[in-house]
Backbone as CSV, one residue per row, in Angstrom:
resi,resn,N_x,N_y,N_z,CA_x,CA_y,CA_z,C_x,C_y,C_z
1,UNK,-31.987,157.697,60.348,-32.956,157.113,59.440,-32.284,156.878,58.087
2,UNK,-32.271,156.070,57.869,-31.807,155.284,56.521,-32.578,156.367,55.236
3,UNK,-31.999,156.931,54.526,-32.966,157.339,53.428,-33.399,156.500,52.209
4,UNK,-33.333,155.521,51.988,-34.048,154.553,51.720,-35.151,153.733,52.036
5,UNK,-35.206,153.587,53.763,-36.381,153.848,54.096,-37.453,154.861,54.111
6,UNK,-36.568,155.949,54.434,-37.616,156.963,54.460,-38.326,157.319,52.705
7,UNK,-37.723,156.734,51.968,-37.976,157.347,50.635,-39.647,156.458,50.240
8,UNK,-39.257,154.726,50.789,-40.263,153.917,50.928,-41.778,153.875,51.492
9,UNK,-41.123,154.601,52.843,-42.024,155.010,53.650,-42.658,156.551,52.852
10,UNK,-42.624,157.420,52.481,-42.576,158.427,51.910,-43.804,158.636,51.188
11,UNK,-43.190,157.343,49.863,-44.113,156.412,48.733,-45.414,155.745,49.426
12,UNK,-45.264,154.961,50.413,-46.744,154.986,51.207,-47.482,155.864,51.753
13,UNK,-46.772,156.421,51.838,-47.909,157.871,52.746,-48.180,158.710,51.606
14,UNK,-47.805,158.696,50.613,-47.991,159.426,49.036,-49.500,158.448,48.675
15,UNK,-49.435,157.109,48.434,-50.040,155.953,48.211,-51.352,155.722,48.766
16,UNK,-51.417,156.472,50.111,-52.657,156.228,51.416,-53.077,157.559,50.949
17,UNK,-52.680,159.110,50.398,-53.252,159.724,50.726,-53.571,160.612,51.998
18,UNK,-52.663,160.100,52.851,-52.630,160.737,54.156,-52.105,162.123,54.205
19,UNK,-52.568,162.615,54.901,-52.079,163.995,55.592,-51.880,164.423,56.981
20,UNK,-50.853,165.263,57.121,-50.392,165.349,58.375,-48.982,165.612,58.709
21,UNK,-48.336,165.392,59.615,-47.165,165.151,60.480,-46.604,163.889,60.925
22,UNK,-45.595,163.540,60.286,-45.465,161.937,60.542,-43.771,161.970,60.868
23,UNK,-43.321,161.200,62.156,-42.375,160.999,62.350,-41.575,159.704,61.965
24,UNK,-40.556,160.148,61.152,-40.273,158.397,60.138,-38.806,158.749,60.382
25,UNK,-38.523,157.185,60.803,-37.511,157.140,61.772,-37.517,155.670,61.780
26,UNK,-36.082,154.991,62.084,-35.758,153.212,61.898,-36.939,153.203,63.343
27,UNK,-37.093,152.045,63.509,-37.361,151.227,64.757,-36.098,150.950,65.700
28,UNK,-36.355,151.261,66.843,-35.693,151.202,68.039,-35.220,152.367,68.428
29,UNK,-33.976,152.422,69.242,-33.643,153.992,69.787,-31.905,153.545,69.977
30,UNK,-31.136,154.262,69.558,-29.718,154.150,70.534,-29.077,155.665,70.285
31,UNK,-28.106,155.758,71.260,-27.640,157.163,71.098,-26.406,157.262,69.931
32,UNK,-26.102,158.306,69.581,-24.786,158.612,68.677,-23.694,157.666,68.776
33,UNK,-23.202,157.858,70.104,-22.264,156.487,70.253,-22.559,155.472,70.131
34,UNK,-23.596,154.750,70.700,-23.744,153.273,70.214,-24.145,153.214,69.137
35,UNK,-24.441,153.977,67.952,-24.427,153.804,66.548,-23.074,154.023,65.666
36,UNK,-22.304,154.365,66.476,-20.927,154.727,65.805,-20.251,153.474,66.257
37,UNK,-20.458,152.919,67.423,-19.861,151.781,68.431,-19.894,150.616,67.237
38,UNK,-21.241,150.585,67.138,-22.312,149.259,66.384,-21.635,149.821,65.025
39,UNK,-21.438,150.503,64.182,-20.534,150.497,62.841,-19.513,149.798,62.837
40,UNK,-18.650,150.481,63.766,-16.951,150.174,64.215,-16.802,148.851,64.324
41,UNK,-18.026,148.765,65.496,-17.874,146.720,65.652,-17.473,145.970,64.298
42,UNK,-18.997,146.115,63.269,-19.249,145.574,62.489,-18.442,145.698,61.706
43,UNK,-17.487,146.594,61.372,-16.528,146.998,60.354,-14.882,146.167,60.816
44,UNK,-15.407,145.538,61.998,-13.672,144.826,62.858,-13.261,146.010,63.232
45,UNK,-12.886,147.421,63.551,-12.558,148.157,64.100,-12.124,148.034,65.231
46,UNK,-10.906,147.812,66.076,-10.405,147.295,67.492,-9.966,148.795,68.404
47,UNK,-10.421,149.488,67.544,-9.806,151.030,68.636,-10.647,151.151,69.637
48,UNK,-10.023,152.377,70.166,-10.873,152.953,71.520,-12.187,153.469,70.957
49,UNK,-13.132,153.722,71.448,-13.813,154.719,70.734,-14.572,155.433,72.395
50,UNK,-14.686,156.953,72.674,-15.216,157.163,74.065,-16.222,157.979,73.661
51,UNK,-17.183,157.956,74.772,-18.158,158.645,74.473,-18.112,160.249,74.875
52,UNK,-18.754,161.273,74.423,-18.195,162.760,74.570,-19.313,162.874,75.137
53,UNK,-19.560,163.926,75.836,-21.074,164.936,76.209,-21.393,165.861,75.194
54,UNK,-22.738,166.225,74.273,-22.739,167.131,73.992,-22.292,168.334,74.421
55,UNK,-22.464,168.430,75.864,-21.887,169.846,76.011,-20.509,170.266,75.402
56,UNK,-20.405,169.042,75.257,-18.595,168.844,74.765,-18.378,169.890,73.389
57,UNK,-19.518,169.734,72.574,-19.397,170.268,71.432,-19.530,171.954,71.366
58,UNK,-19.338,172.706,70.220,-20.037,173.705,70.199,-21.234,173.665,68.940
59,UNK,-21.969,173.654,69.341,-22.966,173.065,68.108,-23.652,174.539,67.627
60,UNK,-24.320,175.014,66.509,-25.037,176.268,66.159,-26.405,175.688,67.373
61,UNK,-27.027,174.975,67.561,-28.133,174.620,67.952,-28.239,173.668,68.643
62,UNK,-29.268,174.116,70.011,-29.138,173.119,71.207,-29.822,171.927,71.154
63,UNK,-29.451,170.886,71.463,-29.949,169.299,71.270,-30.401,168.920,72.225
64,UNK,-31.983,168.332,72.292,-32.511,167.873,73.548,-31.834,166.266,74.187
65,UNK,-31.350,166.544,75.361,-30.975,165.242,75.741,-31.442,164.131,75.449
66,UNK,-32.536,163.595,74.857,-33.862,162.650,74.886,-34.453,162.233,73.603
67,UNK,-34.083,162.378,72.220,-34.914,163.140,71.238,-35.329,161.714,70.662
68,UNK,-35.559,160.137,71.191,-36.115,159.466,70.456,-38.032,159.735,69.771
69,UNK,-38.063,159.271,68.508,-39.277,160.088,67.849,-40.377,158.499,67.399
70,UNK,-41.453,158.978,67.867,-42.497,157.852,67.914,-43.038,157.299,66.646
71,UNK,-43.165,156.419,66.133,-43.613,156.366,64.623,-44.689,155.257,64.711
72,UNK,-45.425,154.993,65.954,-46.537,154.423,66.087,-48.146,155.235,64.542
73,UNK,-47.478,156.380,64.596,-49.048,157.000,63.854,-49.060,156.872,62.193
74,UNK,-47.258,156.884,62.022,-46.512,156.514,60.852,-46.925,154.847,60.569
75,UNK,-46.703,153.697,61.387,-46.760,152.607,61.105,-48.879,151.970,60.982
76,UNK,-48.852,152.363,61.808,-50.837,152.575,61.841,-51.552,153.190,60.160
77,UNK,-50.723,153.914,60.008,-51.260,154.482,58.726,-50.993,153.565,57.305
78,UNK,-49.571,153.334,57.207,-49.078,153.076,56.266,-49.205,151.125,56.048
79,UNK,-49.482,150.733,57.372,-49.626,149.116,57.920,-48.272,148.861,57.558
80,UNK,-47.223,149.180,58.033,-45.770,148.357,58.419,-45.018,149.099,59.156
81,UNK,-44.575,148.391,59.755,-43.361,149.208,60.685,-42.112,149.866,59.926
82,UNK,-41.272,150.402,60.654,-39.806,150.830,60.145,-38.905,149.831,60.248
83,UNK,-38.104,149.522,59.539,-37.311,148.433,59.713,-36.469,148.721,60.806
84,UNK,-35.925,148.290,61.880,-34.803,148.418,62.708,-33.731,148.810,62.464
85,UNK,-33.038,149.740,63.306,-32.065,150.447,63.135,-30.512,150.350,63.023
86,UNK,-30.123,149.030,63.374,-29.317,148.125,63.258,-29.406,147.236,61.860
87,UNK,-30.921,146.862,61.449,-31.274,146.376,60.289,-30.830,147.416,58.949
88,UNK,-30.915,148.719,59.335,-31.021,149.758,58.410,-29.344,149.949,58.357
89,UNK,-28.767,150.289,59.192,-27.229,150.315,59.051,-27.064,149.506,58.155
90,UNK,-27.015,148.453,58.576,-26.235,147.330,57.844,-26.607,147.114,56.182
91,UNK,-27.948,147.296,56.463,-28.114,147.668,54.898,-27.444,149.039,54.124
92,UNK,-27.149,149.776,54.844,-26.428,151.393,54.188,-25.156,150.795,53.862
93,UNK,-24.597,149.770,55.009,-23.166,150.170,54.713,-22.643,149.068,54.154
94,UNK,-23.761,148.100,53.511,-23.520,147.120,52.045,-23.498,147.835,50.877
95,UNK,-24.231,148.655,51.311,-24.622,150.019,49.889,-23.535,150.523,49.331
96,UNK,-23.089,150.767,50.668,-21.532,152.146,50.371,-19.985,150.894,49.924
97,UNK,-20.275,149.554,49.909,-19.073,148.888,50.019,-19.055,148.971,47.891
């Protein structure tokens, strides 16, 4: 999640008055690698890049295989969606240039 979105999104749910539990998160879903893949691309990057298994790691804390997060109750509330997650990269990493 872009924290720029989320800061936006944040400001609306501050704005509505809402209360609750809200999952805020770009639009769409891809895993670790294809977000590292989708950087690399975009950056001309021509290396290998492979994908690992978590198990691969030793992490303090176990990661559910699955963990995309719904923001249907987030977008209903606030009346807009999350911008896309590919949309949101690309905006971060104009940021950082």
């Amino acid at each position: 999640t872009y924290a720029a979105d989320l800061a936006e999104a944040t400001l609306k749910l501050i704005d509505t008055g809402s209360q609750g539990l809200y999952h805020v998160t770009n639009a769409g879903q891809c895993s670790r690698f294809e977000w590292a893949a989708y950087i690399l691309k975009i950056r001309g990057w021509d290396g290998v890049l492979k994908p690992a298994k978590s198990s691969e790691f030793q992490l303090p804390a176990e990661r559910p295989a699955y963990s995309v997060l719904d923001n249907f109750p987030l977008a209903r509330t606030i009346g807009v969606e999350m911008p896309p997650w590919k949309d949101a990269t690309d905006r971060f990493l104009k940021a950082m240039e």
